[in-house]
Residue, then its C-alpha position, 0 to 999 in steps of 0.5 A: x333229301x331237303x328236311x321238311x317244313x318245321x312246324x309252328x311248335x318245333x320252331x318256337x321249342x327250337x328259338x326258344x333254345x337258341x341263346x342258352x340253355x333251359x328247363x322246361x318251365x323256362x322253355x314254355x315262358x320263353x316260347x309265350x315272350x317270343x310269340x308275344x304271349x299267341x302261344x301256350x305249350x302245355x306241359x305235356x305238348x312240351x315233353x313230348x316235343x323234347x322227347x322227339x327233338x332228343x331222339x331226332x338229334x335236335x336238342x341235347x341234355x346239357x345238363x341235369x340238376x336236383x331242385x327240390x328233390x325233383x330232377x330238373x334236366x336243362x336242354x340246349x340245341x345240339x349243332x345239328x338243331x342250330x343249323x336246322x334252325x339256322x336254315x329254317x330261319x332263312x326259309x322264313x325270311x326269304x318268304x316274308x320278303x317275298x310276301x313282303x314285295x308281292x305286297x308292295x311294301x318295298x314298292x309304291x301302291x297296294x296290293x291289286x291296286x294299279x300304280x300311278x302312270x307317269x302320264x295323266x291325259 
């Protein structure tokens, strides 16, 4: 069975982790650089998110550390979730290069519009 279409959500949570490790404030600030500050997970929608990608097998504790007294688990893509990414990223890319020529950016002329004929009347 082909795994559905990641969400919006899943997939920043997952880039977002793709290149090391981190806890979960460093998880939000990451996912507002990687969409260029459009996106803000709020704290609950974050821990929630992580709860759901650790039980599906997506994401792993790395580790866990104390800081101020407080617990602070850093979490990291588990191979299952790197190759999620992995595929979802191909997904991604193929429809944007097919969007892309649709659109005629690879081509000559807009959208809708006709190209020029080689033979003028």
């Amino acid at each position: 069975m082909t795994p559905r279409v990641m969400q919006e959500p899943t997939l920043l949570l997952l880039t977002a982790l793709a290149d090391q490790p981190r806890h979960g404030y460093a998880i939000t600030q990451e996912i507002r650089k990687i969409s260029d500050g459009q996106v803000t997970m709020r704290t609950g929608t974050l821990y929630g998110a992580l709860e759901r990608l650790l039980k599906q097998g997506l994401i792993e504790v790395h580790r866990e550390e104390v800081v101020d007294g407080r617990l602070r688990r850093l979490y990291a893509l588990s191979d299952e979730g790197r190759e999620r990414l992995a595929g979802e990223a191909e997904r991604l890319a193929a429809t944007a290069r097919e969007a892309s020529r649709r659109l005629g950016v690879f081509g000559s002329g807009a959208a809708g519009s006709p190209r020029p004929s080689a033979a003028t009347s």
